[in-house]
Backbone as ProteinMPNN parsed JSONL, in Angstrom:
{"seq_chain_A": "XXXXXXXXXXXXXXXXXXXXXXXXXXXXXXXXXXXXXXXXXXXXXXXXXXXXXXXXXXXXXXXXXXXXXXXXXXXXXXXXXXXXXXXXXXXXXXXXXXXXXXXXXXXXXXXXXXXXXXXXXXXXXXXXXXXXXXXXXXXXXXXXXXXXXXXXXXXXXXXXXXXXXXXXXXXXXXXXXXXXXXXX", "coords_chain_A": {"N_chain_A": [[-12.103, 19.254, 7.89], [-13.168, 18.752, 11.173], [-13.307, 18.469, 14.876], [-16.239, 17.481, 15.506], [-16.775, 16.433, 13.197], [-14.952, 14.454, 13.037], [-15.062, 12.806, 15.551], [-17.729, 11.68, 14.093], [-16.809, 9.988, 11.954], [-15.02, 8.212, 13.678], [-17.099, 6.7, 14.623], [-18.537, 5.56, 12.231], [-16.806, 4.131, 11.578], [-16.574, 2.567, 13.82], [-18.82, 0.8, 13.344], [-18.498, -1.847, 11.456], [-16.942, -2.852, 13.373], [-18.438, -3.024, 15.963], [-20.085, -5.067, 15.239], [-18.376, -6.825, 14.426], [-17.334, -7.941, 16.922], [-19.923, -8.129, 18.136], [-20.518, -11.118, 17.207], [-18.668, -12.397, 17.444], [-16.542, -14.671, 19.242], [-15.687, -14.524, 21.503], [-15.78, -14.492, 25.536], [-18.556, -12.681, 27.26], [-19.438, -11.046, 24.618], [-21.684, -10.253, 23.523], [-22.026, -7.796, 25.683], [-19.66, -6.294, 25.75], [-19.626, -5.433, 22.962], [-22.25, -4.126, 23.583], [-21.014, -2.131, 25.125], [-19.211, -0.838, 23.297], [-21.18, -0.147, 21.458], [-22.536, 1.865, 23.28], [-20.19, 3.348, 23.438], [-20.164, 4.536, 20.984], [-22.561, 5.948, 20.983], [-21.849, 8.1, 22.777], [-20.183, 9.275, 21.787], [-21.604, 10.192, 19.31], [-22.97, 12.112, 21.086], [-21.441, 13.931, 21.837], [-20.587, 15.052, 19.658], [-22.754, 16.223, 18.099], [-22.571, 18.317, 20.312], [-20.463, 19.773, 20.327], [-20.34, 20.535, 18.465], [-22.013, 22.614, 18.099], [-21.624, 24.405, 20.31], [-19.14, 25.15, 19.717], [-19.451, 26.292, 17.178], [-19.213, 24.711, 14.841], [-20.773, 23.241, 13.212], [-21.065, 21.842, 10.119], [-21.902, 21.563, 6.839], [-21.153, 18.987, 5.791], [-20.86, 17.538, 8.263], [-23.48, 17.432, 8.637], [-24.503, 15.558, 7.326], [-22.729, 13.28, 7.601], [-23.201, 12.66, 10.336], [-25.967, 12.014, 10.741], [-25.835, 9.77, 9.235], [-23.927, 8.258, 9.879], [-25.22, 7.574, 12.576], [-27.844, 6.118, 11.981], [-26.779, 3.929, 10.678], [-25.284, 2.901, 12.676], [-26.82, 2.181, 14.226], [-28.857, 0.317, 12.641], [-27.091, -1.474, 12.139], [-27.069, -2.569, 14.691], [-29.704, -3.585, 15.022], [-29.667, -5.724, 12.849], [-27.821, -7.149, 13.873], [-28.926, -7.653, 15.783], [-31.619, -9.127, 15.266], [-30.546, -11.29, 13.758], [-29.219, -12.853, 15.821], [-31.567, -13.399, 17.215], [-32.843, -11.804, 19.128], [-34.749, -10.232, 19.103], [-37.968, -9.435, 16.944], [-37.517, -9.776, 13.479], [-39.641, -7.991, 12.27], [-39.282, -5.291, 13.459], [-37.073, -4.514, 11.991], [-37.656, -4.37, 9.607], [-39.764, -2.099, 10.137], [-38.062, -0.186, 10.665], [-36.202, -0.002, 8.227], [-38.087, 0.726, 6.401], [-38.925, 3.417, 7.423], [-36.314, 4.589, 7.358], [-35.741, 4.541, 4.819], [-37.875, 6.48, 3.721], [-37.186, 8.676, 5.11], [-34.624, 9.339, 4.188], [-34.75, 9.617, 1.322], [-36.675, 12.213, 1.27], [-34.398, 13.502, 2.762], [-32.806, 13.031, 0.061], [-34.652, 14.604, -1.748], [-34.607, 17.26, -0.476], [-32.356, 18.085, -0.261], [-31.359, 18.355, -3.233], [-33.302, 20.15, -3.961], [-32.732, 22.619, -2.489], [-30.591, 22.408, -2.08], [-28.971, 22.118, 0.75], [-28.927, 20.486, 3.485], [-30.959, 20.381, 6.319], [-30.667, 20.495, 9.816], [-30.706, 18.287, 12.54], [-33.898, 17.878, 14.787], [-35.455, 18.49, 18.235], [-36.626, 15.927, 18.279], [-36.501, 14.018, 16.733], [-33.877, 13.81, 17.912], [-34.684, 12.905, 20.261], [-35.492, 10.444, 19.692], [-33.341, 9.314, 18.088], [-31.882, 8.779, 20.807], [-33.691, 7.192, 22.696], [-33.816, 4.787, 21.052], [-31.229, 4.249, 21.348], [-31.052, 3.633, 23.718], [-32.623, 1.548, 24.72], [-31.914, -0.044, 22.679], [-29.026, -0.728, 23.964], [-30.082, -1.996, 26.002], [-31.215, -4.274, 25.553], [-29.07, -5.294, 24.339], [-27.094, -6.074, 26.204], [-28.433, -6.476, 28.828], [-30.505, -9.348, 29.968], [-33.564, -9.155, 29.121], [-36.649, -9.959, 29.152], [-38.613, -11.111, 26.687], [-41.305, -9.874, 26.018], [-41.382, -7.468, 27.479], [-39.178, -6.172, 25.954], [-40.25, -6.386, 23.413], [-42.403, -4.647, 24.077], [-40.7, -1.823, 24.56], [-39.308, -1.577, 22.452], [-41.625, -1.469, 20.74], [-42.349, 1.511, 21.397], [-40.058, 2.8, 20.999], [-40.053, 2.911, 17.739], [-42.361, 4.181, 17.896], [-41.629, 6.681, 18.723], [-39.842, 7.317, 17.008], [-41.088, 7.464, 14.736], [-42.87, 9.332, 15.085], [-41.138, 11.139, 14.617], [-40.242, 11.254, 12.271], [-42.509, 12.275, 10.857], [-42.839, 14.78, 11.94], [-40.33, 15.781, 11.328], [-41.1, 15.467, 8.29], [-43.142, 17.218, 7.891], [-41.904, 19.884, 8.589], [-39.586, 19.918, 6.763], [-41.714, 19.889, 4.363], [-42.405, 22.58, 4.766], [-40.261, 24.101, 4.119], [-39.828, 23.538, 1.651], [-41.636, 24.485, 0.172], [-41.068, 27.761, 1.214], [-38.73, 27.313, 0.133], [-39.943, 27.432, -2.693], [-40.876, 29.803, -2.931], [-39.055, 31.493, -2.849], [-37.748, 31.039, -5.086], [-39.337, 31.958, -6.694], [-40.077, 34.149, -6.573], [-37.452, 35.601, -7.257], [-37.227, 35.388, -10.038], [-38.824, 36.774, -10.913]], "CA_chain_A": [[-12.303, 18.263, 8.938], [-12.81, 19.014, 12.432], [-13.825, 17.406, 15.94], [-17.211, 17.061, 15.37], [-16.894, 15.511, 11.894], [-13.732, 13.369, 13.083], [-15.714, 11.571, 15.835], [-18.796, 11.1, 13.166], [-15.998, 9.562, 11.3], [-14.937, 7.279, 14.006], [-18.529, 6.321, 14.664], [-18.495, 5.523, 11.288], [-15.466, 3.121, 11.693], [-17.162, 1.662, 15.13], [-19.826, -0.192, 12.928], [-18.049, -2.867, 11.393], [-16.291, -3.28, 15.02], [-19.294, -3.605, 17.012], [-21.219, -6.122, 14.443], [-17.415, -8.24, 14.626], [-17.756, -8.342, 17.858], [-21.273, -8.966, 18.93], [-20.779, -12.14, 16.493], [-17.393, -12.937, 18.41], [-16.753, -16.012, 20.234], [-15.506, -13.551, 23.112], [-16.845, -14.166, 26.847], [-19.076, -11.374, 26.943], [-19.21, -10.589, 23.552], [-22.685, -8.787, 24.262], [-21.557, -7.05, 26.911], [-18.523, -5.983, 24.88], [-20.438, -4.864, 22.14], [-22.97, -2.875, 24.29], [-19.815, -1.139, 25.435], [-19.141, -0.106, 22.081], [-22.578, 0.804, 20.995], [-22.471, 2.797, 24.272], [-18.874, 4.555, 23.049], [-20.898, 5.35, 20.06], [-24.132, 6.988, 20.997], [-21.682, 9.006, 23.622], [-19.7, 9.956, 20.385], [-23.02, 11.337, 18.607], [-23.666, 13.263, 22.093], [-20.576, 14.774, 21.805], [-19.948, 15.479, 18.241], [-23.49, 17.474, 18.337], [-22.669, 19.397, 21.734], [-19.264, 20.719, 20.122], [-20.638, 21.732, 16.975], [-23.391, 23.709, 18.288], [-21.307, 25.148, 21.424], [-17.966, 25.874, 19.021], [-19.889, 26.822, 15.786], [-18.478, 24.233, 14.1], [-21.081, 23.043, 12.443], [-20.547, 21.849, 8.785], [-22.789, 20.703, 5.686], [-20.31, 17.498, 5.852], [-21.236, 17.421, 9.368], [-24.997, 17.339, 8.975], [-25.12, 14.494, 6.211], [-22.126, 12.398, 8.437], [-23.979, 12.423, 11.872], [-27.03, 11.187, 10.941], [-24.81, 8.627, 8.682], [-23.109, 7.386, 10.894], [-25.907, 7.449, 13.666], [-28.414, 5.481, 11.205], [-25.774, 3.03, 10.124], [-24.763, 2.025, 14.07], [-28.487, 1.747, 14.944], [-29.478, -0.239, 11.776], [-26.033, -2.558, 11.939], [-27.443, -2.993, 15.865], [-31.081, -4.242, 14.922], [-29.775, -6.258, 12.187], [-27.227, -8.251, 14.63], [-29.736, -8.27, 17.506], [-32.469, -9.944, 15.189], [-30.137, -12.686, 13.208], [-29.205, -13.316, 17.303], [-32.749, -13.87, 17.526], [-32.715, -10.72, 20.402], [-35.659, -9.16, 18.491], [-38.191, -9.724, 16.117], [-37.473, -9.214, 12.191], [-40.475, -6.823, 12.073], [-38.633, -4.142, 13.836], [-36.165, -3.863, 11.233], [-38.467, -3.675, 8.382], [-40.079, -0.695, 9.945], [-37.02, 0.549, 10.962], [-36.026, 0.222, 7.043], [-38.902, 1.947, 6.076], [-38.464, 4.592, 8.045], [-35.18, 5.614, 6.677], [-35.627, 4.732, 3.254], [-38.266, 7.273, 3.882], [-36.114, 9.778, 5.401], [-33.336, 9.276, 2.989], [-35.637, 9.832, 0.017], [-37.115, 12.664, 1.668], [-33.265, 14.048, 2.729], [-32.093, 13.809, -0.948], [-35.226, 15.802, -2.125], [-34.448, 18.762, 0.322], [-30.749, 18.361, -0.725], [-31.487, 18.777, -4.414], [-33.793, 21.686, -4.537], [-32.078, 23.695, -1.488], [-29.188, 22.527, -1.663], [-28.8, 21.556, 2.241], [-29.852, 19.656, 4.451], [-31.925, 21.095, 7.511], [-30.125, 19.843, 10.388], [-32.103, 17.607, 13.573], [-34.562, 18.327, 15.62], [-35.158, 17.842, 19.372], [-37.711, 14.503, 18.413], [-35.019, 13.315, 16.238], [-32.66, 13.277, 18.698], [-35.048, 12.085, 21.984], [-35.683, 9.379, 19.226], [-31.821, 8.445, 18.941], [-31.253, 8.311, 22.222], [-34.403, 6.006, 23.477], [-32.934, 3.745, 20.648], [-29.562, 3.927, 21.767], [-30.835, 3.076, 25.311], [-33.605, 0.163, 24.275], [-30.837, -1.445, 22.328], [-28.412, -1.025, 24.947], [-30.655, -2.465, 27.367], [-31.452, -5.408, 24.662], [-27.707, -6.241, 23.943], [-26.063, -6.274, 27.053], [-29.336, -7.49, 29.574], [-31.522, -10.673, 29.716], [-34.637, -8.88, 28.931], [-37.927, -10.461, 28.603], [-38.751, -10.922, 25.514], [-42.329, -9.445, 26.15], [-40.494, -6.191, 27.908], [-38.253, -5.972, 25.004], [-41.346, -5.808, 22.287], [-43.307, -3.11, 24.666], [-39.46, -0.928, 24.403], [-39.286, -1.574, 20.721], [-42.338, -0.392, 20.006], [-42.116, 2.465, 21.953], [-39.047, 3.263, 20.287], [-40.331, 3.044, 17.201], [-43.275, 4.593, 17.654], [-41.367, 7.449, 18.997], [-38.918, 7.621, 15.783], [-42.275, 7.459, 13.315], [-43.316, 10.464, 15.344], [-39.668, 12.247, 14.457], [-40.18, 11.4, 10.503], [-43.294, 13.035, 10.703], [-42.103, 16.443, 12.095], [-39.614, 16.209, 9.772], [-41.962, 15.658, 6.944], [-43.948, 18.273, 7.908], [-40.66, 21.039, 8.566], [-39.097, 19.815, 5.11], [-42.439, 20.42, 3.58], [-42.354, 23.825, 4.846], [-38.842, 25.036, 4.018], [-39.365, 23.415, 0.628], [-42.349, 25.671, -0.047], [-40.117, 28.523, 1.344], [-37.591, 27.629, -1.196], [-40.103, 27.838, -4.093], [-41.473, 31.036, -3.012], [-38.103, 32.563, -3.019], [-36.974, 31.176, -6.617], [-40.609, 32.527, -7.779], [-39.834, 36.299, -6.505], [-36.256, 36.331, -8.567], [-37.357, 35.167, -11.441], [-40.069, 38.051, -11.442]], "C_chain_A": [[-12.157, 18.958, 10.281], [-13.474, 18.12, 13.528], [-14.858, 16.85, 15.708], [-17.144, 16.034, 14.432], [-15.542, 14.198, 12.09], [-14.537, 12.193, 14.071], [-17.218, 11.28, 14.872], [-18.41, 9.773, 12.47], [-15.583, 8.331, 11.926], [-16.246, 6.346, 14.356], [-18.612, 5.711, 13.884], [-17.924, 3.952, 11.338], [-15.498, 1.829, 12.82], [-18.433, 0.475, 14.368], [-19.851, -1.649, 12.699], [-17.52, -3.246, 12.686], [-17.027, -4.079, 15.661], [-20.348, -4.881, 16.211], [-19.754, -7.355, 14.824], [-17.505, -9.036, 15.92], [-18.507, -8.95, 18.494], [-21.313, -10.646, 18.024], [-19.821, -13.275, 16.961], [-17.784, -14.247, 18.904], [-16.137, -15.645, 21.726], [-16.846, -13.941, 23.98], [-17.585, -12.976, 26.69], [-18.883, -10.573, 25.841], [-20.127, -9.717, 23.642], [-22.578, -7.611, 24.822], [-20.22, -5.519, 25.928], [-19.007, -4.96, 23.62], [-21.789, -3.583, 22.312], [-22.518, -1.639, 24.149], [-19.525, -0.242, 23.964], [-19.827, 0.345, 21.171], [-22.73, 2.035, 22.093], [-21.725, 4.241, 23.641], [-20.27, 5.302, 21.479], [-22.015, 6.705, 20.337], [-23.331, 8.327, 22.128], [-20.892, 10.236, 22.628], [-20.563, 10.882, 19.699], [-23.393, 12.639, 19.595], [-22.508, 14.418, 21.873], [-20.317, 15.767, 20.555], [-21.029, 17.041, 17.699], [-22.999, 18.719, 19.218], [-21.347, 20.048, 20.912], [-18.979, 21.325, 18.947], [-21.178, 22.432, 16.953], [-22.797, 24.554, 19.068], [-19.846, 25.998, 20.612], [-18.103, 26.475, 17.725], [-19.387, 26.355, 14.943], [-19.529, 23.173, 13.376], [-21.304, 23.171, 10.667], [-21.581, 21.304, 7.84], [-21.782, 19.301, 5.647], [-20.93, 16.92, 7.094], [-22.564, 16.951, 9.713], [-25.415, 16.26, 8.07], [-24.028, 13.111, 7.277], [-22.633, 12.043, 9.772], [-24.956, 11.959, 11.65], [-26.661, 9.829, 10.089], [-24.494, 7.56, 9.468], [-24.189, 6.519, 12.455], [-26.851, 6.097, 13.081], [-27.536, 4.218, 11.121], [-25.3, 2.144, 11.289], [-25.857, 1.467, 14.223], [-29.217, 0.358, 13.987], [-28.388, -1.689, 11.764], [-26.634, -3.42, 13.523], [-28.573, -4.37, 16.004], [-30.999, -5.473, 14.429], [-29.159, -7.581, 13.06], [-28.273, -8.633, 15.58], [-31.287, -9.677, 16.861], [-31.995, -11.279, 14.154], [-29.797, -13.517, 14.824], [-30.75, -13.727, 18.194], [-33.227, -12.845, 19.392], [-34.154, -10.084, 20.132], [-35.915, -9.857, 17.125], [-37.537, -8.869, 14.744], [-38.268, -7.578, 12.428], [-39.963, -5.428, 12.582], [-37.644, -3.653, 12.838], [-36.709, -3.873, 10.126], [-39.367, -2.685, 8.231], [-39.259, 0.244, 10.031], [-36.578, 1.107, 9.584], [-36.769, 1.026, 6.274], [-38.707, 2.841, 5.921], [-37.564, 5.262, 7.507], [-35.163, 5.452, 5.922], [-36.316, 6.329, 2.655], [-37.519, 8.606, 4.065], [-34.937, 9.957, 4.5], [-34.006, 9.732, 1.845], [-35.881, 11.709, 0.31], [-35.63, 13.782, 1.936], [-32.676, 14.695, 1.236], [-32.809, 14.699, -1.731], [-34.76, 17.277, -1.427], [-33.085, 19.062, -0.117], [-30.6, 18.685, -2.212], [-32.021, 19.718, -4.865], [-33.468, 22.715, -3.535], [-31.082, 23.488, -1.144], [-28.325, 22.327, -0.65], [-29.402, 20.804, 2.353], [-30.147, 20.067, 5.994], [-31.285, 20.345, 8.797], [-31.238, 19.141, 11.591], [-32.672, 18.325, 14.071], [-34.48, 17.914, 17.253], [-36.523, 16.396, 19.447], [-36.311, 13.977, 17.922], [-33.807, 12.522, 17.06], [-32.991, 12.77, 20.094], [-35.213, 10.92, 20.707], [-34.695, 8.666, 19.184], [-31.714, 8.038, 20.164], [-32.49, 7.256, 22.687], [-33.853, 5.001, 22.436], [-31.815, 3.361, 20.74], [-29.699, 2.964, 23.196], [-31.854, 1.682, 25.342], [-32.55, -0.509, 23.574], [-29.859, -1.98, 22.898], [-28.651, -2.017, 25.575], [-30.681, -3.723, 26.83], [-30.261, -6.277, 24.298], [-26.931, -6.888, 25.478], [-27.092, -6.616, 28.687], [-30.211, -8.573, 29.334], [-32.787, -9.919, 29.769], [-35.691, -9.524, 28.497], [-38.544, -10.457, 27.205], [-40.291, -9.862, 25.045], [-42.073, -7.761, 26.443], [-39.739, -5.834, 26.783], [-39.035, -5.415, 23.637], [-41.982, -4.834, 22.443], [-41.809, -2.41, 23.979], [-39.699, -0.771, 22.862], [-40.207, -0.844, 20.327], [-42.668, 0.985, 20.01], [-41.086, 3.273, 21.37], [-39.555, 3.58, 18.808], [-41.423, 3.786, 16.597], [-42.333, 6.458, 17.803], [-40.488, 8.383, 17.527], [-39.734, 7.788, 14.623], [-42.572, 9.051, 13.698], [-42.084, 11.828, 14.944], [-39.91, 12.398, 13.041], [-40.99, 12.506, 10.219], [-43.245, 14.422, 10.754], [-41.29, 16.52, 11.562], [-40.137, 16.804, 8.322], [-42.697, 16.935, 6.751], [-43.241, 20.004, 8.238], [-40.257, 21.165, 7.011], [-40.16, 20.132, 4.251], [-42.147, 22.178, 3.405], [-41.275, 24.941, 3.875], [-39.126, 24.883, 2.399], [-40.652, 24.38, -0.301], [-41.654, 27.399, 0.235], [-39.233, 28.419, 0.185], [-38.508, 27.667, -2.182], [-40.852, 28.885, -3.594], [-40.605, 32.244, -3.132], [-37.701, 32.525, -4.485], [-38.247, 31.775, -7.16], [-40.153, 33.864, -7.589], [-38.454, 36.369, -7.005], [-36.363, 35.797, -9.477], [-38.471, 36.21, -11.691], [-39.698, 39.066, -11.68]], "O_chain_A": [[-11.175, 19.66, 10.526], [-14.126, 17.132, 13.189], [-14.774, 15.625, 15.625], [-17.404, 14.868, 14.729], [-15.353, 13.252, 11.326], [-14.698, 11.029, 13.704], [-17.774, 10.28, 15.325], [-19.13, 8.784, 12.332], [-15.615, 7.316, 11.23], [-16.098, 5.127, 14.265], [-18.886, 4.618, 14.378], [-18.544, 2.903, 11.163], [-14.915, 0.745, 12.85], [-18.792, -0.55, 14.947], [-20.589, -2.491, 13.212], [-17.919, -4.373, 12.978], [-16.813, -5.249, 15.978], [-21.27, -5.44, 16.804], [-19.948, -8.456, 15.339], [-17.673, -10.246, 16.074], [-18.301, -9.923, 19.22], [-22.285, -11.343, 18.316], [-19.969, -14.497, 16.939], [-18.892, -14.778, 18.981], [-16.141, -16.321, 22.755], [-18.051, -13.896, 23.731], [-17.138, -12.185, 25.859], [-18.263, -9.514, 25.934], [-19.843, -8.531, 23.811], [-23.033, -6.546, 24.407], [-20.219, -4.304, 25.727], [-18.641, -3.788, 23.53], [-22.141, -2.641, 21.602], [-22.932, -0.616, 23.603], [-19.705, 0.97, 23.839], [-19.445, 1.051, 20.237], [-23.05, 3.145, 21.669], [-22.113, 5.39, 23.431], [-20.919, 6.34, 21.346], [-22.125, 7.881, 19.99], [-23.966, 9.359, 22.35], [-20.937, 11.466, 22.653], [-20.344, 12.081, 19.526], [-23.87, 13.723, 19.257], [-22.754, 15.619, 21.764], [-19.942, 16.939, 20.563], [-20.704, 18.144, 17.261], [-23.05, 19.891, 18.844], [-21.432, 21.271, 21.026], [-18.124, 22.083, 18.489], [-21.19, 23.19, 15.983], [-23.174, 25.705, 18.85], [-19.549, 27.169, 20.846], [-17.184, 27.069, 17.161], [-18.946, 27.087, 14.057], [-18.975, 22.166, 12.936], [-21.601, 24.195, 10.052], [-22.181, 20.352, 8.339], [-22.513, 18.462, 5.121], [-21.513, 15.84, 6.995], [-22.856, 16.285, 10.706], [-26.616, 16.0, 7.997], [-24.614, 12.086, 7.624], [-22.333, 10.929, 10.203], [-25.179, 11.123, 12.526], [-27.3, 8.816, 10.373], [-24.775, 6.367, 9.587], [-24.008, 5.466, 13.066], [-26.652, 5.03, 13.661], [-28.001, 3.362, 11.873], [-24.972, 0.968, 11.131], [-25.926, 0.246, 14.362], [-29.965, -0.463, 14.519], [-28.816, -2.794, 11.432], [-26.658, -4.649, 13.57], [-28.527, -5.452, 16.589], [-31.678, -6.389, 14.893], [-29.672, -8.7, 13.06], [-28.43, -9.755, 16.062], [-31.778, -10.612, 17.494], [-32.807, -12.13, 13.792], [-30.119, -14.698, 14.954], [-30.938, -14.163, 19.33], [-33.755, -13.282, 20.415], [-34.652, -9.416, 21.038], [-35.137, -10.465, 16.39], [-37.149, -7.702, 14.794], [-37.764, -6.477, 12.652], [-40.351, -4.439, 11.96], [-37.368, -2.454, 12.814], [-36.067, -3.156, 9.359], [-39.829, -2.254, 7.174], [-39.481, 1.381, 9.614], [-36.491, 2.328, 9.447], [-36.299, 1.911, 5.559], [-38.382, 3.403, 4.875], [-37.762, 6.42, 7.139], [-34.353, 6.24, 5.435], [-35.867, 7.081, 1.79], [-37.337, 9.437, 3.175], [-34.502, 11.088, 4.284], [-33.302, 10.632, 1.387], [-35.268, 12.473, -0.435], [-35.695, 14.868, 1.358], [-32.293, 15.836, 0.98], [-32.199, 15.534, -2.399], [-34.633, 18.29, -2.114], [-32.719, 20.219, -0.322], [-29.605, 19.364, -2.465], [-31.642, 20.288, -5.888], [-33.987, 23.809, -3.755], [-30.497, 24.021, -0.201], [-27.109, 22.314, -0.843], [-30.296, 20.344, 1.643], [-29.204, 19.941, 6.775], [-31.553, 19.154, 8.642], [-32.436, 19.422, 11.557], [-32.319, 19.504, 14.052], [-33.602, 17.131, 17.616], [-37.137, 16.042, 20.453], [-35.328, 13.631, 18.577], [-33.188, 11.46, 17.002], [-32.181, 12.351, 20.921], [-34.651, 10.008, 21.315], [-34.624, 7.614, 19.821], [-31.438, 6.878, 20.468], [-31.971, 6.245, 23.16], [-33.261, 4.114, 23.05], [-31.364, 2.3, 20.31], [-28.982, 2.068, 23.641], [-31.597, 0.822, 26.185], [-32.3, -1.656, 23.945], [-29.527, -3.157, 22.754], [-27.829, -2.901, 25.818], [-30.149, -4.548, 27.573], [-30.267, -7.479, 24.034], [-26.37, -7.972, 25.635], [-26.437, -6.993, 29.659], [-30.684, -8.581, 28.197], [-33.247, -10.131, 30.891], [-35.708, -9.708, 27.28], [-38.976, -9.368, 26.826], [-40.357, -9.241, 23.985], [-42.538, -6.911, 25.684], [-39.753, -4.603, 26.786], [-38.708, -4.44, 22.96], [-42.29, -4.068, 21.529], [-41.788, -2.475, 22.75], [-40.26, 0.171, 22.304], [-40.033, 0.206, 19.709], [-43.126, 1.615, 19.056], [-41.293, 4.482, 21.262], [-39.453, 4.789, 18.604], [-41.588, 4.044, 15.405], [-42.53, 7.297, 16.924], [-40.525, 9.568, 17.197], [-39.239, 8.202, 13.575], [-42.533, 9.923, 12.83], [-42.218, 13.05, 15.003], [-39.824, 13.516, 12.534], [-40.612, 13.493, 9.588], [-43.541, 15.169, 9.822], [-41.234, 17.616, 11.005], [-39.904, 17.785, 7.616], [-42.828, 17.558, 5.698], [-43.884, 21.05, 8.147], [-40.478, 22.104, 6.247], [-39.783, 20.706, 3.229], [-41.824, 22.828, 2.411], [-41.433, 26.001, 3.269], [-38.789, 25.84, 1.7], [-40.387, 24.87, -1.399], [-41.829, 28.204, -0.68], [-39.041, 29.337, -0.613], [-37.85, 28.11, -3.123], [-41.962, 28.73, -4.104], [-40.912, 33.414, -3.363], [-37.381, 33.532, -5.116], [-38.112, 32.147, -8.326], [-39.878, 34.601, -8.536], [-38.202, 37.548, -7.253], [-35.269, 35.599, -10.007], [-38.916, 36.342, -12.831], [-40.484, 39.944, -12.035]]}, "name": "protein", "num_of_chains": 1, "seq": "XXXXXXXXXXXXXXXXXXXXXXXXXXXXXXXXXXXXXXXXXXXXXXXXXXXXXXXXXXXXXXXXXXXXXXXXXXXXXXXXXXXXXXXXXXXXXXXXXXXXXXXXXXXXXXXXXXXXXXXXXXXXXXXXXXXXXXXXXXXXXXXXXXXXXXXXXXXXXXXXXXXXXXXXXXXXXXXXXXXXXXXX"}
């Protein structure tokens, strides 16, 4: 265990929080809840920056951060569209999406044994969803303004799977070109 993987961990622990909350009968429960989707996504900024800058990146590390990141973002959508903040349809591409990626994760994790850590789409894709849901929980946004963002967001995060898909292809060709030359 170390920093990085400890705030992943509280991240982790912030999920149930910020869903109790935004459901609250607290003044500014929104607001409140922002705040603590906020603490989160500043958590993910951090937890990266001090694993990459202290070399403390971990295989625990690289399956818990996008865990945890996934899991805030997806607990977000789900409250914002029973709150009627946002259509359904956003969270059934959203679901997609990472069923996709998850599928796609535990292949690369089964025949190489890792997992390939983010990219820089990946992570401009977190963050415009951190800051479109922000903007969605804790302002009166137009509902019209709110569907442009969304899709924008989403479009942006389809475009992250993809360069994924198309990296993880790679590597996983890489890995069978290496088990073919020691078995020869």
């Amino acid at each position: 265990m170390n920093i990085p993987n400890a705030l992943s961990l509280l991240r982790l622990i912030l999920v149930p929080v910020f869903a109790l909350v935004f459901f609250s009968e607290l003044e500014g429960a929104y607001l409140i809840a922002g705040g603590i989707f906020l603490f989160a996504g500043i958590t993910d900024v951090l937890d990266g920056y001090i694993a990459r800058k202290y070399n403390m990146i971990t295989r625990l590390g690289r399956i818990l951060d996008p865990l945890a990141d996934k899991l805030m973002q997806v607990t977000a959508f789900v409250c914002m569209a029973i709150a009627k903040l946002i259509p359904v349809w956003v969270i059934l591409i959203l679901a997609a999406k990472e069923l996709i990626m998850l599928l796609g994760g535990s292949i690369i994790l089964k025949r190489c044994n890792d997992v390939p850590s983010s990219n820089i789409y990946g992570k401009a894709a977190s963050a415009v969803f951190y800051v479109v849901t922000l903007l969605i929980i804790a302002f009166p946004i137009p509902q019209l303004v709110s569907k442009l963002m969304l899709f924008g967001a989403l479009a942006l995060s389809i475009l992250a799977m993809v360069i994924y898909g198309y990296r993880n292809r790679r590597l996983l060709r890489h890995n069978r070109k290496e088990e073919n030359s020691k078995t020869k």
